[in-house]
VMD Tcl script that draws the C-alpha trace (Angstrom):
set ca {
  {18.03 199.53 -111.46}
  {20.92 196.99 -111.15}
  {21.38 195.15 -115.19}
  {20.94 191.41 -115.99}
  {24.16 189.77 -115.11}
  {25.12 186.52 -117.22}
  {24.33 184.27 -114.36}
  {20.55 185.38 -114.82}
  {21.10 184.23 -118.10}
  {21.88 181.62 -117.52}
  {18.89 180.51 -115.33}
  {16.63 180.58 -118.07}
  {14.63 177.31 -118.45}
  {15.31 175.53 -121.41}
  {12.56 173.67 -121.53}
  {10.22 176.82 -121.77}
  {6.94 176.45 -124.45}
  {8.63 177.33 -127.75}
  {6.97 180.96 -129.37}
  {3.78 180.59 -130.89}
  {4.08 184.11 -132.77}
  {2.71 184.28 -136.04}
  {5.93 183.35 -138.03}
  {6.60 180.20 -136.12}
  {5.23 177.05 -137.25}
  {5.12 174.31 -134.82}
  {6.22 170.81 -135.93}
  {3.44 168.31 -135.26}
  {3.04 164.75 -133.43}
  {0.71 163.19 -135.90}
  {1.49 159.97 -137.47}
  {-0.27 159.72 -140.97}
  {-0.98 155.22 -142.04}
  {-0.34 155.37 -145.72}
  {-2.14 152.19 -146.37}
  {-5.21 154.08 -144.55}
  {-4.80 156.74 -147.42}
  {-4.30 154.73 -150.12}
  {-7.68 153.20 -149.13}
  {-9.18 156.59 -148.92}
  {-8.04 157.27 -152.65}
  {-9.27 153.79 -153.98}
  {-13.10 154.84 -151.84}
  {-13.25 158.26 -153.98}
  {-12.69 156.21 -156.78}
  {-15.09 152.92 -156.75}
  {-17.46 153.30 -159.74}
  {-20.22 152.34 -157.82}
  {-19.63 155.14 -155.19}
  {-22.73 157.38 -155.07}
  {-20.77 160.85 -156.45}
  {-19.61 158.12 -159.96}
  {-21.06 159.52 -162.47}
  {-21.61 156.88 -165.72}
  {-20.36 156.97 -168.90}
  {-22.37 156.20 -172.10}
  {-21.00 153.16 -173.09}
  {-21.80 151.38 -169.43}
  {-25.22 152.47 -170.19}
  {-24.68 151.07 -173.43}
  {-23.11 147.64 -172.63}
  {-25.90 147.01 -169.72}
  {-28.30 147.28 -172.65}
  {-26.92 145.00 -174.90}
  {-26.32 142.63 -171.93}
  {-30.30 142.74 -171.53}
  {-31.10 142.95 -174.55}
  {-29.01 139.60 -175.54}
  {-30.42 138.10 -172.58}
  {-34.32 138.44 -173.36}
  {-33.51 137.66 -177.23}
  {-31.65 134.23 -175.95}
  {-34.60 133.48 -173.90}
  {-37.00 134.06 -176.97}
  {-34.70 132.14 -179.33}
  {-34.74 129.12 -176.59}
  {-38.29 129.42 -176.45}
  {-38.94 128.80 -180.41}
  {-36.61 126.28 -180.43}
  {-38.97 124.41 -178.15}
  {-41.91 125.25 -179.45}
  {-40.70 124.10 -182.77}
  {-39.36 121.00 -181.68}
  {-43.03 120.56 -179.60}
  {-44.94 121.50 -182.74}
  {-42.50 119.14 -184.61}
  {-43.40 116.19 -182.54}
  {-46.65 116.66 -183.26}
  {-47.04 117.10 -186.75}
  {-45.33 113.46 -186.97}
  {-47.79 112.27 -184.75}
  {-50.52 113.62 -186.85}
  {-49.14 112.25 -190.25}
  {-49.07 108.38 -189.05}
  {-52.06 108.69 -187.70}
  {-53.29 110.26 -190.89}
  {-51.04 107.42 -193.05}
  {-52.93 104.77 -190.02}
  {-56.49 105.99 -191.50}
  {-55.54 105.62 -195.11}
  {-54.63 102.17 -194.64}
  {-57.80 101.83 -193.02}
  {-59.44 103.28 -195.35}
  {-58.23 101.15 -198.30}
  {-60.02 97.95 -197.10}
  {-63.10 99.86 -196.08}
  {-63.70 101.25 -199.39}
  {-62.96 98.39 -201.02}
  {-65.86 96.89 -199.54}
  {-68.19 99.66 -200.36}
  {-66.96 99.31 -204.21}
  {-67.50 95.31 -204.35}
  {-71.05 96.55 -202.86}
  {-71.95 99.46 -204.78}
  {-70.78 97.24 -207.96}
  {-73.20 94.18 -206.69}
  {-76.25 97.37 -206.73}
  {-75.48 98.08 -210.18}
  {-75.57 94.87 -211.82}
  {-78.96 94.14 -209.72}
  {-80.29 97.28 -211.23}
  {-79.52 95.89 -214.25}
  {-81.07 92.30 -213.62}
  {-84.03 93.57 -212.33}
  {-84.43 96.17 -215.68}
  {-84.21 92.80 -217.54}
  {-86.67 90.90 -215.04}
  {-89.55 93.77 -214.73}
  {-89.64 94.20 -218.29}
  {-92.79 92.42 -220.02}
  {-93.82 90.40 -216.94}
  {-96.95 89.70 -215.29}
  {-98.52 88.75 -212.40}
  {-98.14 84.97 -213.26}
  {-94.59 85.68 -213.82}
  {-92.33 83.62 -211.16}
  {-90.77 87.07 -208.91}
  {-88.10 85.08 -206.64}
  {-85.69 87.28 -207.75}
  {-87.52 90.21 -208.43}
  {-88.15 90.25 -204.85}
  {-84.62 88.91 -203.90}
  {-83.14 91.66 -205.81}
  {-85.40 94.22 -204.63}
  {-84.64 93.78 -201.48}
  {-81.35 93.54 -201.66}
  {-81.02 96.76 -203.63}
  {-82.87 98.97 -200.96}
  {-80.46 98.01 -198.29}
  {-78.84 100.48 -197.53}
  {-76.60 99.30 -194.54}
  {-75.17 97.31 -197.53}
  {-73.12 99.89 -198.85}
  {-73.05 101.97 -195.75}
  {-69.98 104.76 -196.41}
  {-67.62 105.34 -193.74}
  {-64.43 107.15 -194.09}
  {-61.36 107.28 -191.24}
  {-61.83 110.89 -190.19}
  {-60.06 110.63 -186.62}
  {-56.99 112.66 -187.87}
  {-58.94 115.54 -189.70}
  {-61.50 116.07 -186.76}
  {-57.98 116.30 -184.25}
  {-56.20 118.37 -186.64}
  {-59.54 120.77 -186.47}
  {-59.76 120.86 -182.89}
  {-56.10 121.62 -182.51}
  {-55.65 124.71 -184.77}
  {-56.10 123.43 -188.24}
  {-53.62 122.60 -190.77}
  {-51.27 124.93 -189.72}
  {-49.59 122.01 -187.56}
  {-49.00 120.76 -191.00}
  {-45.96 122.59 -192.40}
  {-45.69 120.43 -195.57}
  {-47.79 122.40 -198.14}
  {-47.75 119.10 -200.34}
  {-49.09 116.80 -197.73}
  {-51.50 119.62 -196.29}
  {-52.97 120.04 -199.73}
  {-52.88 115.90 -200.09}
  {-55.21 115.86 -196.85}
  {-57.65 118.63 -197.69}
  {-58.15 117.05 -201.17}
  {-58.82 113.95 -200.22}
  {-61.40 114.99 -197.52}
  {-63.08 117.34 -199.87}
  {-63.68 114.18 -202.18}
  {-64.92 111.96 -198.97}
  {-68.01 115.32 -198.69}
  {-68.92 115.36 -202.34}
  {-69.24 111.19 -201.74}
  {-70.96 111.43 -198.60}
  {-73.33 113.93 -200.79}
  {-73.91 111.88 -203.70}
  {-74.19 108.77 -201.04}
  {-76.97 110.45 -198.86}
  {-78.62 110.94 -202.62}
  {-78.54 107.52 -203.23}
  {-80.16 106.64 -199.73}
  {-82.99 109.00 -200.72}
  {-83.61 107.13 -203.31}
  {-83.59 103.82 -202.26}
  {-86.12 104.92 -199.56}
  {-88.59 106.15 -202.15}
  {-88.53 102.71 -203.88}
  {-89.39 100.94 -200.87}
  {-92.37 102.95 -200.13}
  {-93.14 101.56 -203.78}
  {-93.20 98.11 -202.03}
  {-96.58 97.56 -200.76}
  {-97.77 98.72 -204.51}
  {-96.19 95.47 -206.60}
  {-95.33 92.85 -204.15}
  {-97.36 90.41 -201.43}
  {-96.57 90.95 -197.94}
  {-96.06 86.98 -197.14}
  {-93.73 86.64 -200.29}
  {-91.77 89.85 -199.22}
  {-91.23 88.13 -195.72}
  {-90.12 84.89 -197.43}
  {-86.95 86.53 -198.95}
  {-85.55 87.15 -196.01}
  {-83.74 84.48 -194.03}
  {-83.65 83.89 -190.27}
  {-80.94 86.43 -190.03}
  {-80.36 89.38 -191.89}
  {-79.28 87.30 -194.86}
  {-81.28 87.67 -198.20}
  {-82.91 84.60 -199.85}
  {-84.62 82.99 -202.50}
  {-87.85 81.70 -201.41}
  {-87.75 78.00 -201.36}
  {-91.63 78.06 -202.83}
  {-92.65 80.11 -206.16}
  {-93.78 83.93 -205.67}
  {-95.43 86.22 -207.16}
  {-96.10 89.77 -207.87}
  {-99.26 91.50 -206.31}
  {-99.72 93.51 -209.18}
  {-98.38 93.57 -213.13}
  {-99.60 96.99 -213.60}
  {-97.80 98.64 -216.05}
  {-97.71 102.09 -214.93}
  {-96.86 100.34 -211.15}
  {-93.80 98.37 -212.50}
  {-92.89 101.81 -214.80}
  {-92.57 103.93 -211.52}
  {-90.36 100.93 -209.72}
  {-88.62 100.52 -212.84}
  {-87.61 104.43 -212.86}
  {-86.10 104.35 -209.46}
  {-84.36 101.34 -210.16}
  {-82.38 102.49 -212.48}
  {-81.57 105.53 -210.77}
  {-80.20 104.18 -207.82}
  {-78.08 101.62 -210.28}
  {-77.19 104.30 -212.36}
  {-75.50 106.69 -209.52}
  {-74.35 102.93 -207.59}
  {-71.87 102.85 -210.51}
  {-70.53 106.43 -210.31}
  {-70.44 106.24 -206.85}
  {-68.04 103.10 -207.35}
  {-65.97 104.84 -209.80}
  {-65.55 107.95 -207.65}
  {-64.75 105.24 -204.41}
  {-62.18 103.58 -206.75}
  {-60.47 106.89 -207.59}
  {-60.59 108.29 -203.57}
  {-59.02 104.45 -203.02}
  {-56.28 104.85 -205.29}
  {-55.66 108.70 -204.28}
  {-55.35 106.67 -200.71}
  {-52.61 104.55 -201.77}
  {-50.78 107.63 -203.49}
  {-50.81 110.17 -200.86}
  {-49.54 107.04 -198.15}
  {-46.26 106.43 -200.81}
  {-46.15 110.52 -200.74}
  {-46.28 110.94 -196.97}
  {-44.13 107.59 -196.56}
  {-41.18 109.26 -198.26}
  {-41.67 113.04 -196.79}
  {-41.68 111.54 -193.36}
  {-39.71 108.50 -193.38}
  {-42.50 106.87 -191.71}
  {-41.77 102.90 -193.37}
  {-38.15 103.50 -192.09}
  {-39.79 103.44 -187.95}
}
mol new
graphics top color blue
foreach p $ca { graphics top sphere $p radius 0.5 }
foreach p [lrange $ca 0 end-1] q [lrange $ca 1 end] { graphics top cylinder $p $q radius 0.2 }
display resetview
């Protein structure tokens, strides 16, 4: 066989495919962005990527975050409440302080009234004593009449205030123990009154049904004027009957219903000047003379 000269060779391409034999590495064509990896690293590690795992303190914190959040909210919502609930209790104290002042010229008037009863009891203890039919009665009637009245000495108390402050809740809305206590004093006083004051209308009704017993029908109408107003008859009168145990039972009742007329004042004239008290208490707590 003839050898490989040099010219063969030289004839071999050199652009032949380089030797892929295992202990040749090839050097490669691929161009690698390093902003694209850096991106790749930042991805991998996002908190929020779906392989983060959380600590225990972001646990923590989101908590506390929560937490503050609903505990502001309930804070805010006292605060208004309170300032609501405020509001209102001032509203409720002048209009309680409003009654009071009412209530100082209305019972007033029931006093001057109730102390007009008693000295009529007393006139007409000093007029039925010893008489007789021909006794002149003008003001035996006059006074008789009078004294059974009751619309006279009717007894009203301002209770606007107490019957709202029931409705709404009761006295809680009042958060001044002094002024709370004031108010449910003074109310408890205006029920034993009211008691003692449906007492004395008992009794006044029982002496009228005494009426027809001691006293003329015609002479009866004769005391009273063309209005409601109570007069002395322009002509003489007289009693129907003198009869002792008759005048005895009227007599009784009379002085009942003077005798519990004057407490009934005194304990009018006490709730009046507890009035006048708990308005210079309430005044000052409230700073209601300074509006």
């Amino acid at each position: 066989m003839p050898g490989i000269t040099d010219d063969e060779h030289l004839k071999v391409p050199a652009t032949s495919q380089p030797d892929n034999s295992p202990g040749v590495i090839s050097p490669t064509t691929e161009t690698v962005n390093p902003q694209q990896e850096i991106e790749n690293m930042e991805v991998h590690k996002h908190p929020h990527h779906v392989t983060h795992k959380k600590k225990w303190g972001e646990y923590l914190l989101e908590f506390s975050m929560l937490f503050l959040a609903v505990f502001l909210g309930f804070v805010a919502e006292n605060i208004r409440e309170g300032v609501v609930e405020s509001h209102r209790e001032k509203e409720y104290i002048k209009s309680f302080y409003e009654d009071l002042t009412a209530d100082e010229t209305d019972l007033q008037r029931i006093i001057n009234n109730l102390n007009i009863e008693s000295q009529m009891g007393d006139s007409l203890a000093t007029l039925m004593h010893n008489v007789s039919k021909e006794t002149p009665a003008n003001f035996i009637y006059m006074y008789l009449v009078r004294i059974t009245r009751s619309a006279s000495t009717n007894l009203y108390a301002n209770d606007r205030t107490i019957v709202q402050l029931r409705n709404a809740g009761g006295m809680r809305l009042i958060h001044n123990k002094g002024v709370s206590d004031s108010m449910v004093a003074y109310y408890k006083e205006i029920e034993t009154i009211h008691f003692l004051y449906d007492e004395s209308i008992t009794m006044k009704r029982a002496l009228r049904e005494k009426y027809s017993t001691i006293l003329n029908a015609d002479d009866f109408r004769k005391a009273h004027g063309k209005t409601t107003e109570i007069i002395n008859p322009a002509e003489t009168v007289y009693l129907r009957t003198a009869d002792s145990d008759a005048i005895n039972d009227c007599l009784i009742r009379v002085l009942n219903i003077k005798s519990l007329s004057g407490g009934l004042s005194l304990r009018i004239q006490r709730l009046k000047d507890r009035a006048t008290l708990i308005k210079t208490f309430i005044g000052k707590e409230y700073q209601l003379k300074n509006e």
